[in-house]
C-alpha positions as CSV (number, residue, x, y, z in Angstrom):
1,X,0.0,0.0,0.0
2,X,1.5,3.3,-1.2
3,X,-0.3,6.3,0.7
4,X,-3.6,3.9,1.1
5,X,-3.6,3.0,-2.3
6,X,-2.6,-0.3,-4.3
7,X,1.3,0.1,-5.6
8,X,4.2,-1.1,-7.1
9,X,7.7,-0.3,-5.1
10,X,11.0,-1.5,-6.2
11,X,12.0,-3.9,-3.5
12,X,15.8,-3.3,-4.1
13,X,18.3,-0.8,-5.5
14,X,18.3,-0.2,-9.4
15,X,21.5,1.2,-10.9
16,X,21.3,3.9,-14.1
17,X,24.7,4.6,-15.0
18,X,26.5,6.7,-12.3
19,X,22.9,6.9,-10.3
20,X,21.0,4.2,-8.3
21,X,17.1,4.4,-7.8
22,X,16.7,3.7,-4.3
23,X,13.6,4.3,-4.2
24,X,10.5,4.6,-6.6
25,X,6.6,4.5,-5.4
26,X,3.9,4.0,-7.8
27,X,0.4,3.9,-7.2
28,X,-2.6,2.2,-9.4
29,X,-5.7,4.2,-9.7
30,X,-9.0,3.3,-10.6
31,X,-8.8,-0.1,-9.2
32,X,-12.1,-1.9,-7.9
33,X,-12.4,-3.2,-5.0
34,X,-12.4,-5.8,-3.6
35,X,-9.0,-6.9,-5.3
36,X,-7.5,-10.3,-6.3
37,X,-3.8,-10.3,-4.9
38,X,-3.7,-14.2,-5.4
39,X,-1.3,-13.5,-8.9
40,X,0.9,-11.8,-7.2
41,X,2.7,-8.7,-8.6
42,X,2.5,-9.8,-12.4
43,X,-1.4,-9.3,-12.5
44,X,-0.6,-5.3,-12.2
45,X,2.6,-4.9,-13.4
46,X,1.0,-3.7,-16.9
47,X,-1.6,-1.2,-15.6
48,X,-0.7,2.4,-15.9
49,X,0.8,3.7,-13.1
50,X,0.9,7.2,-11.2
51,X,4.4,7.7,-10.2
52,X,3.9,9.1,-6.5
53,X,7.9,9.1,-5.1
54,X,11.3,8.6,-6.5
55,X,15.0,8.9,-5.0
56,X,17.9,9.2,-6.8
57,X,21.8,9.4,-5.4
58,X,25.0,9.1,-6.9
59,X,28.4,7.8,-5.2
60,X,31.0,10.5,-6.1
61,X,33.2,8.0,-6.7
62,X,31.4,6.3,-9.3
63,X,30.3,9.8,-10.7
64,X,33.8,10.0,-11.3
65,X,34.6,6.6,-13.0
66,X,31.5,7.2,-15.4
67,X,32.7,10.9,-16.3
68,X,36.5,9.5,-16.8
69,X,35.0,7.1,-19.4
70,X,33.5,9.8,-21.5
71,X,36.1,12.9,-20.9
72,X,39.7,10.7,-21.3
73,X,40.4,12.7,-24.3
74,X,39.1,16.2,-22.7
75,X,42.6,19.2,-21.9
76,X,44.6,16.9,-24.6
77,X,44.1,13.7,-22.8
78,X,43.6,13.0,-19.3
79,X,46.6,12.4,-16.5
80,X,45.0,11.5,-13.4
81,X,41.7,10.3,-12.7
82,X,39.0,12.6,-12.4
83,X,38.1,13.9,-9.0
84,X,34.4,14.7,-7.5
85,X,33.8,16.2,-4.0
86,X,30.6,17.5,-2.4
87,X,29.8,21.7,-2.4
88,X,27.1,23.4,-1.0
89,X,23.9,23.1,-2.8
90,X,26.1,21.2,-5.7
91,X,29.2,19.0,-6.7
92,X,33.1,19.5,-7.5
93,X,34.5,18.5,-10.5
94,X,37.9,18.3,-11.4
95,X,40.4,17.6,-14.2
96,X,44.0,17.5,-15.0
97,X,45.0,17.1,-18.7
98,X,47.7,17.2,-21.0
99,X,47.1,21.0,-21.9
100,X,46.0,22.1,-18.2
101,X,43.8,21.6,-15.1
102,X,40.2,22.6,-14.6
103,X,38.3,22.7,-11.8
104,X,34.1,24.1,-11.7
105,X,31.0,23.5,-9.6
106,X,28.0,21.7,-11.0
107,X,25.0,23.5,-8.8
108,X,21.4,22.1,-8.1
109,X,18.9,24.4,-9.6
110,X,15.2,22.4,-10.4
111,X,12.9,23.9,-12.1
112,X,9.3,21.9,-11.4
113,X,10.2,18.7,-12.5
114,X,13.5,19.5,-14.4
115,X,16.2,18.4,-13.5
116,X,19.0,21.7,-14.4
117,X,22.3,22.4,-13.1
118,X,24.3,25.6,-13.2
119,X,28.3,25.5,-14.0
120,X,29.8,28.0,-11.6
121,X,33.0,28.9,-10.4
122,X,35.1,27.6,-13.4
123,X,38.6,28.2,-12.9
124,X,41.8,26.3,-14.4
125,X,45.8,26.8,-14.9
126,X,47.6,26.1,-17.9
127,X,44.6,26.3,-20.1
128,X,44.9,27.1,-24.1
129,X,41.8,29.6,-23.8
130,X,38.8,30.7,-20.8
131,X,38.3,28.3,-18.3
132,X,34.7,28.7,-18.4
133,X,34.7,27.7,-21.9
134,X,36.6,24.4,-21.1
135,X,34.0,23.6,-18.6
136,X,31.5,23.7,-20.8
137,X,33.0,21.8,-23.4
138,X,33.5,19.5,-20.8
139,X,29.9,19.1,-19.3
140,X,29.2,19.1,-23.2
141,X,30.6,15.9,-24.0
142,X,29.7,14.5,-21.0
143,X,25.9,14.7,-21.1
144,X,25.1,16.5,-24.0
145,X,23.4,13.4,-25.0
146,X,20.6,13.7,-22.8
147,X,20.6,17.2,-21.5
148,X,20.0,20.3,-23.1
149,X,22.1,23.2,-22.8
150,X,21.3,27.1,-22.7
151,X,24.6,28.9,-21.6
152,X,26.0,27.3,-19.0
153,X,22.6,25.6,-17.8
154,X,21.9,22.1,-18.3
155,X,18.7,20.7,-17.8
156,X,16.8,17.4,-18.5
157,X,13.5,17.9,-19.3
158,X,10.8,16.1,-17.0
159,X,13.9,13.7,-15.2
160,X,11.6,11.8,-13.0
161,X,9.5,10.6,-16.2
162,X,12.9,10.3,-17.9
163,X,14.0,8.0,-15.2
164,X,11.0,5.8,-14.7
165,X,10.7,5.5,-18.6
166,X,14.5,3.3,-18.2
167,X,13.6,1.6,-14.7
168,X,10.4,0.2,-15.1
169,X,10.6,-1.7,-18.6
170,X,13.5,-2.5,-17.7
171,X,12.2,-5.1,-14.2
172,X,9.3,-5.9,-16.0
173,X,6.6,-3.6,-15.4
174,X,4.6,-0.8,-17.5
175,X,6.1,3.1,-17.1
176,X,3.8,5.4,-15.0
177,X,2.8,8.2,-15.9
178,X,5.0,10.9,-14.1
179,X,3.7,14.5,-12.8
180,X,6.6,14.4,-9.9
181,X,8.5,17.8,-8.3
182,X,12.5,17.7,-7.8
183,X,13.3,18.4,-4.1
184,X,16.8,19.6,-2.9
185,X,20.0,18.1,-3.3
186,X,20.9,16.3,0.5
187,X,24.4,14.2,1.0
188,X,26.1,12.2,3.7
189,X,29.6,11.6,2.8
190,X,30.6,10.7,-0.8
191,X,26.5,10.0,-1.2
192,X,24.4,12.8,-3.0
193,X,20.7,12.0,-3.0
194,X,18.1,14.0,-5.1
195,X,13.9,13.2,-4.0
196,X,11.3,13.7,-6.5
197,X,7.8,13.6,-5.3
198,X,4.1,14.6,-6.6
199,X,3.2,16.6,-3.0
200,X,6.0,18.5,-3.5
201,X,5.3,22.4,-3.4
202,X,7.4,24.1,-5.9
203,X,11.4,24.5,-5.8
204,X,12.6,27.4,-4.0
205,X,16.7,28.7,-4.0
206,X,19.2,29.3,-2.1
207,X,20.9,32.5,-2.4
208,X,24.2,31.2,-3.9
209,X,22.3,29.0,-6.7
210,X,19.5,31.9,-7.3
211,X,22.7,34.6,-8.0
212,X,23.9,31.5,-10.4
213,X,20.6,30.9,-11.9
214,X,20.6,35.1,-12.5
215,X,24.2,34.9,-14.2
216,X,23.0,32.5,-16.2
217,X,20.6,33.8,-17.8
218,X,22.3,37.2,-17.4
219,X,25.1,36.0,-19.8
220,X,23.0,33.3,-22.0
221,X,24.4,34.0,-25.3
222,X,27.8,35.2,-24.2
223,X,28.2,31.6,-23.0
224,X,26.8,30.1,-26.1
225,X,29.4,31.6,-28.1
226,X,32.1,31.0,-25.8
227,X,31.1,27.2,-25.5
228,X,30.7,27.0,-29.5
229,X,34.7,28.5,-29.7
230,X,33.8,32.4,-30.7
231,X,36.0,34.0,-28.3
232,X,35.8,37.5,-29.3
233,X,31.8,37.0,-30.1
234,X,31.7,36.2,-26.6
235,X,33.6,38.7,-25.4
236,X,31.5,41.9,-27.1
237,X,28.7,39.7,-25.3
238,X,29.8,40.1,-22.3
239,X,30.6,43.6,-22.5
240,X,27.5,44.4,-23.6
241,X,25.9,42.0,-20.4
242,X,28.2,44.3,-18.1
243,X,26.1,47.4,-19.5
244,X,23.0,45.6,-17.8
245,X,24.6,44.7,-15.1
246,X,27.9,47.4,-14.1
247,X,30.8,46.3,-12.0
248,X,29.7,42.8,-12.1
249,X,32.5,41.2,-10.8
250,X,32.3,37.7,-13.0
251,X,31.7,39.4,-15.6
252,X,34.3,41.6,-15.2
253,X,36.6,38.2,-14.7
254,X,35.3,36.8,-17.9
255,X,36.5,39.3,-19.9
256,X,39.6,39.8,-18.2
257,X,40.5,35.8,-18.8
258,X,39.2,36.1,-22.1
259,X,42.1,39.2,-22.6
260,X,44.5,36.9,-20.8
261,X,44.6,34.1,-23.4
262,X,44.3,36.8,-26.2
263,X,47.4,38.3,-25.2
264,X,48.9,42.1,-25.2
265,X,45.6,43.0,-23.8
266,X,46.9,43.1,-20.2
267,X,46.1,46.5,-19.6
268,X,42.7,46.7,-21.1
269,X,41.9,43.9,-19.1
270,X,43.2,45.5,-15.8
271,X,40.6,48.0,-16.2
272,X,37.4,46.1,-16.9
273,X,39.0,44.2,-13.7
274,X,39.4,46.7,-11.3
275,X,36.3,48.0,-11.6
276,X,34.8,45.9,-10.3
277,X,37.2,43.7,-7.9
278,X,40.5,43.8,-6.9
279,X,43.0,41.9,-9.1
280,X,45.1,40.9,-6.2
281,X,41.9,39.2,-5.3
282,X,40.9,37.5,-8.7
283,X,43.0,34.5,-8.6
284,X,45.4,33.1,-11.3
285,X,43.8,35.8,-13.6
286,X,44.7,38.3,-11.8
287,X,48.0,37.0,-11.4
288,X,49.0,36.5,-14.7
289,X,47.8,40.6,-15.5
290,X,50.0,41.5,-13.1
291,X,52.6,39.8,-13.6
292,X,52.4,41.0,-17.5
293,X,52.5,44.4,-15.9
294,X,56.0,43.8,-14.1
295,X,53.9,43.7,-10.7
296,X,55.3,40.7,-9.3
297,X,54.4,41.3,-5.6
298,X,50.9,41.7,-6.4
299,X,51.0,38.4,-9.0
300,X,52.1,36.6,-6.1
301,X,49.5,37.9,-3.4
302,X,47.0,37.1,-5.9
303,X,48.2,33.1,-6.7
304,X,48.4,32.8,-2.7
305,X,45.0,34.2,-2.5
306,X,43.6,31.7,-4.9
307,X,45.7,28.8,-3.4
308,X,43.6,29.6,0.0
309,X,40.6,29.3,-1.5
310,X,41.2,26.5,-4.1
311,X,39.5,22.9,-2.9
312,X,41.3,20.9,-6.0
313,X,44.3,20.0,-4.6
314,X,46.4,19.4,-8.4
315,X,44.9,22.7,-9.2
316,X,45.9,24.6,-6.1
317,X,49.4,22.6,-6.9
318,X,49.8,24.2,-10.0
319,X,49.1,27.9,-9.1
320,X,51.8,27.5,-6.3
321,X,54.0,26.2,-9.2
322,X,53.2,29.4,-11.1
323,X,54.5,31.8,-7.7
324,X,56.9,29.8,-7.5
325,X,58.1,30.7,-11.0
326,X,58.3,34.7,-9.8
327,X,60.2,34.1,-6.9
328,X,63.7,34.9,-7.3
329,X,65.2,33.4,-4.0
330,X,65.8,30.3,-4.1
331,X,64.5,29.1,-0.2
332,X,61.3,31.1,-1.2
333,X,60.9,28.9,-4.8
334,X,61.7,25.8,-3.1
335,X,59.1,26.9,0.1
336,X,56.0,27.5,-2.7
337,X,57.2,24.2,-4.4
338,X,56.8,22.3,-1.0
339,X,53.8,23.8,-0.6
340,X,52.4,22.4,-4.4
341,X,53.6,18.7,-3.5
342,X,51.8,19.1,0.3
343,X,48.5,20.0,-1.6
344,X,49.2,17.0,-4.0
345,X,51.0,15.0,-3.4
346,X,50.9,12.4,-6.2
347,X,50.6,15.2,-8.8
348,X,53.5,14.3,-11.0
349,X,54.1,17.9,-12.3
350,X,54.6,20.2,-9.2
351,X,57.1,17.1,-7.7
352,X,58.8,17.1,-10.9
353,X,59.5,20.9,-10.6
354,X,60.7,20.3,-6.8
355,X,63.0,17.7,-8.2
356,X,64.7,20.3,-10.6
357,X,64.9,23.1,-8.2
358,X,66.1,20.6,-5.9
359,X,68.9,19.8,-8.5
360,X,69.9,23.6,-9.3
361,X,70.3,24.4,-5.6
362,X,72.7,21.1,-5.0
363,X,70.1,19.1,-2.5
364,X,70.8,16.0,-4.5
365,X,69.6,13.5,-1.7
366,X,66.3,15.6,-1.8
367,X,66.2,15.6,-5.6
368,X,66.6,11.4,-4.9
369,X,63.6,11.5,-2.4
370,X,61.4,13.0,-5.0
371,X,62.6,10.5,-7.9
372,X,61.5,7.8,-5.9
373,X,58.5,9.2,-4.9
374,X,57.5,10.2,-8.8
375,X,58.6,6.3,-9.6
376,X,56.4,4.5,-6.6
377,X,53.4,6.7,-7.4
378,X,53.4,6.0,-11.2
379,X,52.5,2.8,-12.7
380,X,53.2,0.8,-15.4
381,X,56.7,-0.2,-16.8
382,X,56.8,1.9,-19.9
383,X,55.8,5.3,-17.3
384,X,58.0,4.4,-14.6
385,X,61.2,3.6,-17.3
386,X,60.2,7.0,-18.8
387,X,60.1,8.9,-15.7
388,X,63.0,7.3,-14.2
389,X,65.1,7.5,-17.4
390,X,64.0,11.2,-17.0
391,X,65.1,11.8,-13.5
392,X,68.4,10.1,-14.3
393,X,68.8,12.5,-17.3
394,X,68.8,15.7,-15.1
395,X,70.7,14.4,-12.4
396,X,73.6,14.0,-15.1
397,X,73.1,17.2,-16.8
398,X,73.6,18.8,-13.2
399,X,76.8,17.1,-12.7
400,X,75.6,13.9,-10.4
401,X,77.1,10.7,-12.4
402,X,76.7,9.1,-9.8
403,X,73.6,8.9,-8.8
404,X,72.3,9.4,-12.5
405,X,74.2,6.0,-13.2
406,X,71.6,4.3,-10.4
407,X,68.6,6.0,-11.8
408,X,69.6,4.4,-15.0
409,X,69.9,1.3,-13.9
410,X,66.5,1.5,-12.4
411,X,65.0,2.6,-15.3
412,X,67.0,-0.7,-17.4
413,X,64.7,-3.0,-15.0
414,X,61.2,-1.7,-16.7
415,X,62.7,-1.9,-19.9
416,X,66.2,-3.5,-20.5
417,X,66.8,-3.3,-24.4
418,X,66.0,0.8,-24.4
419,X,69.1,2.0,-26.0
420,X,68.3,5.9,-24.7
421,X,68.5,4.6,-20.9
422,X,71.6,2.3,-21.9
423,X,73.7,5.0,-23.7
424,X,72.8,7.1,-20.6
425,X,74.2,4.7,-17.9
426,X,77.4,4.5,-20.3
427,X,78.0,8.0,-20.4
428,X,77.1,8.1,-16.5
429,X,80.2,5.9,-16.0
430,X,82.6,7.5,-18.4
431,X,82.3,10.7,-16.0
432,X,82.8,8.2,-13.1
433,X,86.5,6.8,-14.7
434,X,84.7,3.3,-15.5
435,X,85.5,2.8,-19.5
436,X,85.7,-0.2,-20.0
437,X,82.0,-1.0,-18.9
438,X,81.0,2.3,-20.6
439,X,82.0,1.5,-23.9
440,X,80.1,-2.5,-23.7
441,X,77.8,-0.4,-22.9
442,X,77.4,2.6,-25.5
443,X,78.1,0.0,-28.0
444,X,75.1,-1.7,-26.9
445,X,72.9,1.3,-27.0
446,X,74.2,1.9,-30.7
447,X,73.3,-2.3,-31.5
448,X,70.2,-2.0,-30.2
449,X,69.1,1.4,-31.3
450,X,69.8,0.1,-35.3
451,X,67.5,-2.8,-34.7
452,X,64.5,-0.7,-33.5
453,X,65.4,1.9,-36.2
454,X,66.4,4.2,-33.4
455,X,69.7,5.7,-34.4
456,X,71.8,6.8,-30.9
457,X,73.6,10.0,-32.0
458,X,74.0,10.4,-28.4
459,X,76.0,7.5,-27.9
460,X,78.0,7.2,-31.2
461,X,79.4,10.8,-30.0
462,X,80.1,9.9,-26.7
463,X,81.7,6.1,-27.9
464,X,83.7,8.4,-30.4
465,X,85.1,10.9,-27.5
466,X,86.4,7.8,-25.7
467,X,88.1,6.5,-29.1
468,X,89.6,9.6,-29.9
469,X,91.3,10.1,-26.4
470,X,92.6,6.1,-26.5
471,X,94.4,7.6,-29.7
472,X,92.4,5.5,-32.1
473,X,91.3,9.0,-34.5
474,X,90.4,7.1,-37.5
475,X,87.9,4.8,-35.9
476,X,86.4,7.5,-34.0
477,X,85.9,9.5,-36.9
478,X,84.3,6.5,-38.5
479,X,81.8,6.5,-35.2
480,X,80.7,10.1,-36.0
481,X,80.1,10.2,-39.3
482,X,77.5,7.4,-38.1
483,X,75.5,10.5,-36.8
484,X,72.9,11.4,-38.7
485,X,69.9,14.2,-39.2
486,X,67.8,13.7,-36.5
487,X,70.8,13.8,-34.0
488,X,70.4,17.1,-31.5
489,X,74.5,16.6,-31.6
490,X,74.8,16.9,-35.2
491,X,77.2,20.2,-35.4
492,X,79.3,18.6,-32.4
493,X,79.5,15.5,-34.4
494,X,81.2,17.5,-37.5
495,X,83.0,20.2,-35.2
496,X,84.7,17.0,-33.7
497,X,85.5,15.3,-37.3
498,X,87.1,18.2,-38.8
499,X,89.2,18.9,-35.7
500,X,90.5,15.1,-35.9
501,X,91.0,15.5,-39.2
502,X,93.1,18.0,-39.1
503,X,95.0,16.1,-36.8
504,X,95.7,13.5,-39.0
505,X,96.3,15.8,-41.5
506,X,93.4,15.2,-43.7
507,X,92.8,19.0,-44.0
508,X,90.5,18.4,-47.2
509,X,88.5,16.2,-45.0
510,X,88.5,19.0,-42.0
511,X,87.2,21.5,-44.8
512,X,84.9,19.7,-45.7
513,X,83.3,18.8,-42.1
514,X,83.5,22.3,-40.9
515,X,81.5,22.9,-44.1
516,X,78.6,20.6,-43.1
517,X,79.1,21.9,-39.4
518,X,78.2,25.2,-40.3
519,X,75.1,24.0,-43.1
520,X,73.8,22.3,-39.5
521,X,74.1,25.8,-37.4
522,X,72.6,28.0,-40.6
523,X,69.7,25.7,-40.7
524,X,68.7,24.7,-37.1
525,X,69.5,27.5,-34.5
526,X,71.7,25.7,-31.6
527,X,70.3,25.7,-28.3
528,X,73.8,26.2,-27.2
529,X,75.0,29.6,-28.8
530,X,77.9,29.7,-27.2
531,X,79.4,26.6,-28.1
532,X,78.2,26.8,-31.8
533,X,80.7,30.1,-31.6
534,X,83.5,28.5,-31.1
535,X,83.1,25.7,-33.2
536,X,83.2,28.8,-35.9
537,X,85.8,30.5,-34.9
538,X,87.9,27.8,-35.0
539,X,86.5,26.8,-38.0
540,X,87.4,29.9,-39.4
541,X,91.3,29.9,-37.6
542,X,92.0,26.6,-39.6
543,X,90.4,27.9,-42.9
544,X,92.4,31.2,-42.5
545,X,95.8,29.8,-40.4
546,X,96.7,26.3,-41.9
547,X,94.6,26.4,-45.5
548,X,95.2,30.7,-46.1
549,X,91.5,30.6,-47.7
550,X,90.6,33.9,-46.3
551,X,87.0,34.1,-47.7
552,X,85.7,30.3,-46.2
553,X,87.3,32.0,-42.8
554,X,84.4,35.2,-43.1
555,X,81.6,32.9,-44.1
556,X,82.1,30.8,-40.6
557,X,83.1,34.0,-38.8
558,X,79.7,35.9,-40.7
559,X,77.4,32.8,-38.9
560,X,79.2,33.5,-35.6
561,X,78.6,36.8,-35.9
562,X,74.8,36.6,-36.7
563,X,74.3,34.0,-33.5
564,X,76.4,36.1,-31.1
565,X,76.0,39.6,-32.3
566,X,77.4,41.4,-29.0
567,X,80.4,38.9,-29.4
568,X,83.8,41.5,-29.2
569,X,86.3,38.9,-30.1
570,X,84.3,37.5,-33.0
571,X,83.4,41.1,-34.8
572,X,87.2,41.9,-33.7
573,X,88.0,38.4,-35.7
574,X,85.5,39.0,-38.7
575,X,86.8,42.7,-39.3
576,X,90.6,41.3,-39.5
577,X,89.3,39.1,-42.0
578,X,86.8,41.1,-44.1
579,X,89.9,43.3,-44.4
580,X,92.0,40.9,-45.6
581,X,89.1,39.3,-48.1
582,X,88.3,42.9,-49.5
583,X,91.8,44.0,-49.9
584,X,92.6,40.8,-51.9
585,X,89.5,41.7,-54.2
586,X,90.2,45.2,-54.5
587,X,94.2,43.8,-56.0
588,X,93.8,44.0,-60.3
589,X,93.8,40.4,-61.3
590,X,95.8,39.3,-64.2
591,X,93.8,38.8,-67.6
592,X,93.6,35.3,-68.4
C-alpha cells in the first residue's frame, strides 16, 4: 500500500549509470475493490501507473569513474583520474590534462520537474583559452546526450519521467505516468541524494544558486558563443551583459581571462577588472595581469590568494608552481614548491618541478627522495622507465654521475633493451673513470638502437670521444660520421671530425666537415649559442691559419657573428678578416 492506495515499489536498489534508484513509489488508480492479490505482482505490473515518489543518489566516486569514461580525451588527454567532491547546494569537478587543469562546480537548480544544473565557479591553470569555456566543453561531451544546454545551464527535461521511462521496462513492469517535483540536493559523505515527489510544493533557492541561476541567464548568449569557440563573439557579449549589469564582478573576470589568453591586452583587461574587484583578489587571472605588468608582488599575493581558497588539490598545486616561478630566491621557490607537493602530493608535475629546483640548488639527496616518490606513485613499466630515465637525465646534466648512473639502472629493469636509458648509464660511467663497462655499454645502445630503427647520436658521439682520447682517430671519426639528421649533436658531431682530421692531416677532409658543421648551425639554430661560436671561430682559424682561404674563414666568422651579435672577439676576428678578403678583391687580377 503506497499512501492507502494499491502500488508497485522497487523492492531493491536499481542502478542507471553513475545513479541508483533507491527508491520509486507507484500507485494504481481506478482499481475496484475488492481486489484479487492471489497473482501476485505480475497481475498489475501492466496497468498504468501514477508515479507518487522517487530517490535518486549518486556515489561520487562512481560519478567519477563514469565521467572518466566519457572525458579521457578532454585538456589533450587526461593524467590523473577525475576527481568529485561534495559543495554546497552542488558538486566538485575536477580535471587535469595534458594542456591544463580545470576545476568548476555543477550546482542544483530544479525547475518543477526539471532536472537543471548551473556550472559555476570555473577556474583552471595552464589552459589554451577561458576556463569557463573548457567547462563547458566538458559538461558538453559529458551529457550532452541527454541534456540540453542554454549557456551554461543544463537541464533534463521532466527527469523523474525520464528515469521511470528506463527503470520500469526494464524489471518488468509498464512506465507510469509521471507528474513528480525535484526536491533539494541532500548528502552524507561521498553520497548525493536527489527526492522527487508529486506533493512536493514548488522549488525554491538558495541564495548562492538563485545569483547562479541570474548569471545564467544574465550572460546566455555570451556563453553560447564562448562554449561554440567564438572568443571575441563572446567577449563583445559580455561587455555588452556588463552594460545591464555594471561592475559585475564575474563578468568583469570573464573578460579579463578572455584578454588573458588573447594576449597584449593586459592593460585593457586590468581596467574592466578593477572596476569591479581587486585583481590581487581574482585569482590566477589576476596574477597572470600583473605579472604582465612587471607587478610581481601583487602576481604573487593574488596566486596565494587563490591557493587559499582552491578545494582541487592538483589545481591549487599548479598555481603555487606558477608563484613559484616569480620568486627569485631560491629558499622562497623551493618553500612554494613544497607547498604544491603538500597539496598534492601524487601530482607528477609540481614534484617534478621540486626535483629540478632541488637539483639547481645542489640538495641531491632531496632531488633522490622526489625521484623515488615520482617512480612508486606511477604505474606501469613503460611510465615508470620514462620517468625514471627522465630523473636520471637531469641528475647527469647537473653534474651527479653518480647517482644518475643508479637511476639508469632503475630505469633498465622496466625496460632492458632501451638504447636511450643504456647509452645514458654509459655516459654516466665514463664521467665516473669506469670505460671499459661504458664503452660495452654505448656500443650496446648503438646495436640496439639500429635494430629498433632508433639511431643513438647520443652515444655514437660519446663512444667516439672515448676513441679519440685512446688515440684510435680514425675509428672515432668513423663512429661520428654514423651521426645522422635527426641527431640534437649533429654540429658537435662535424665540429669533432674536422678537428680530428686535421690532426691527422686530412685537411680536405677538415674543410669539408667544418662545411657541413656550419650547413647544421645555418639551418637549425643551436640551443647552445655559445658553443656553436667556437666551433666557428675555430672553424674559421684553420680555414684562415693552416689552409690561407681567407673568404671560407668570413663565411664561418659571418654565422658566428649573426648567432652572437654582441660577441667582441668575433666582430674583432670578422673585421681582420673582411679586411684581408676585400683587400685581396680590390688587387687587379691578371687577364687570363
Amino acid at each position: 500500500m503506497t499512501r492507502g492506495v494499491l502500488g508497485l515499489e522497487l523492492y531493491e536498489a536499481f542502478e542507471l549509470g553513475p545513479l541508483s534508484v533507491e527508491r520509486l513509489d507507484v500507485t494504481l488508480p481506478n482499481l475496484k475493490f475488492p481486489v484479487d492479490l492471489s497473482g501476485g505482482v505480475r497481475v498489475f505490473r501492466h496497468r498504468r501507473g501514477r508515479l507518487e515518489r522517487l530517490v535518486v543518489s549518486v556515489e561520487t566516486s562512481r560519478l567519477a569513474k563514469w565521467l572518466e569514461n566519457r572525458l579521457r580525451e578532454s585538456l589533450g588527454g587526461l593524467v590523473r583520474p577525475v576527481s568529485v567532491w561534495r559543495v554546497p547546494h552542488g558538486l566538485g569537478v575536477g580535471f587535469v590534462g595534458a594542456r591544463g587543469a580545470l576545476a568548476f562546480d555543477v550546482l542544483w537548480a530544479p525547475v518543477e520537474g526539471d532536472a537543471r544544473f548551473v556550472v559555476s565557479r570555473a577556474r583552471g591553470a595552464a589552459l589554451e583559452g577561458p576556463a569557463l569555456g573548457a567547462a563547458l566543453h566538458v559538461v558538453d561531451t559529458a551529457v550532452g546526450g541527454f541534456m540540453k544546454r542554454d549557456g551554461r545551464a543544463f537541464a533534463l527535461a521532466q527527469a523523474g519521467a525520464s528515469v521511470v521511462r528506463q527503470v520500469m521496462p526494464a524489471v518488468g513492469a509498464r512506465a507510469p505516468s509521471a507528474d513528480v517535483r525535484a526536491g533539494e540536493l541532500d548528502g552524507r559523505g561521498d553520497i548525493v541524494r536527489v527526492e522527487f515527489d508529486v506533493a512536493f510544493p514548488p522549488p525554491g533557492l538558495s541564495r548562492p544558486v538563485m545569483s547562479a541561476v541570474e548569471l545564467a541567464e544574465l550572460t546566455r548568449l555570451a556563453d553560447d558563443q564562448l562554449a561554440r569557440g567564438n572568443v571575441e563573439s563572446a567577449r563583445a557579449a559580455y561587455v555588452a551583459a556588463l552594460e545591464q549589469a555594471p561592475r559585475h564582478a564575474e563578468i568583469s573576470r570573464l573578460v579579463a581571462d578572455i584578454d588573458v589568453h588573447a594576449g597584449g591586452r593586459a592593460e585593457a583587461a586590468l581596467s574592466v577588472l578593477s572596476e569591479a574587484v581587486d585583481p590581487a583578489n581574482a585569482g590566477a587571472t589576476g596574477a597572470t595581469l600583473l605579472a604582465r605588468i612587471g607587478d610581481l608582488d601583487g602576481a604573487k599575493v593574488a596566486l596565494r590568494s587563490a591557493t587559499r581558497d582552491e578545494e582541487y588539490g592538483p589545481l591549487a598545486a599548479l598555481f603555487w608552481c606558477e608563484l613559484a616561478g616569480y620568486e627569485t630566491d631560491t629558499a622562497a621557490k623551493l618553500s612554494a614548491l613544497d607547498e604544491a607537493v603538500a597539496r598534492a602530493p601524487g601530482f607528477v608535475s609540481s614534484r617534478m618541478l621540486r626535483f629540478e629546483a632541488r637539483l639547481s640548488a645542489g640538495d641531491v639527496k632531496g632531488a633522490l627522495a622526489d625521484s623515488e616518490h615520482l617512480e612508486a606513485s606511477t604505474t606501469g613499466n613503460a611510465a615508470r622507465h620514462e620517468l625514471t630515465r627522465a630523473c636520471a637525465e637531469r641528475l647527469l646534466a647537473h653534474g651527479f654521475q653518480r647517482e644518475a648512473g643508479r637511476l639508469y639502472e632503475r630505469a633498465l629493469r622496466y625496460v632492458p633493451d632501451d638504447p636511450t636509458a643504456t647509452a645514458g648509464l654509459g655516459r654516466a660511467l665514463v664521467e665516473t673513470g669506469k670505460t671499459e663497462r661504458a664503452v660495452a655499454l654505448l656500443e650496446r645502445a648503438i646495436a640496439s638502437g639500429e635494430r629498433r630503427g632508433e639511431p643513438q647520436g647520443d652515444a655514437l658521439l660519446d663512444l667516439a670521444k672515448i676513441l679519440a682520447k685512446a688515440g684510435d682517430l680514425p675509428q672515432a671519426i668513423a663512429r661520428v660520421r654514423q651521426i645522422a639528421s635527426p641527431s640534437e649533436r649533429l654540429a658537435e658531431a662535424r665540429a669533432l671530425e674536422a678537428s680530428w682530421r686535421e690532426k691527422l692531416g686530412d685537411l680536405a677532409g677538415a674543410t669539408v666537415a667544418y662545411g657541413r658543421m656550419r650547413e647544421v648551425l645555418e639551418l637549425a639554430p643551436p640551443e647552445d649559442v655559445r658553443r656553436a661560436t667556437d666551433w666557428l671561430a675555430e672553424a674559421a682559424r684553420f680555414e684562415w691559419e693552416v689552409r690561407k682561404d681567407a673568404p671560407l674563414a668570413e663565411r664561418h666568422l659571418a654565422l658566428a657573428l649573426r648567432l652572437s651579435p654582441r660577441d667582441r672577439r668575433i666582430g674583432d676576428e670578422y673585421r681582420t678578416i673582411a679586411a684581408i678578403v676585400a683587400a685581396s678583391r680590390s688587387r687587379p687580377q691578371p687577364e687570363p
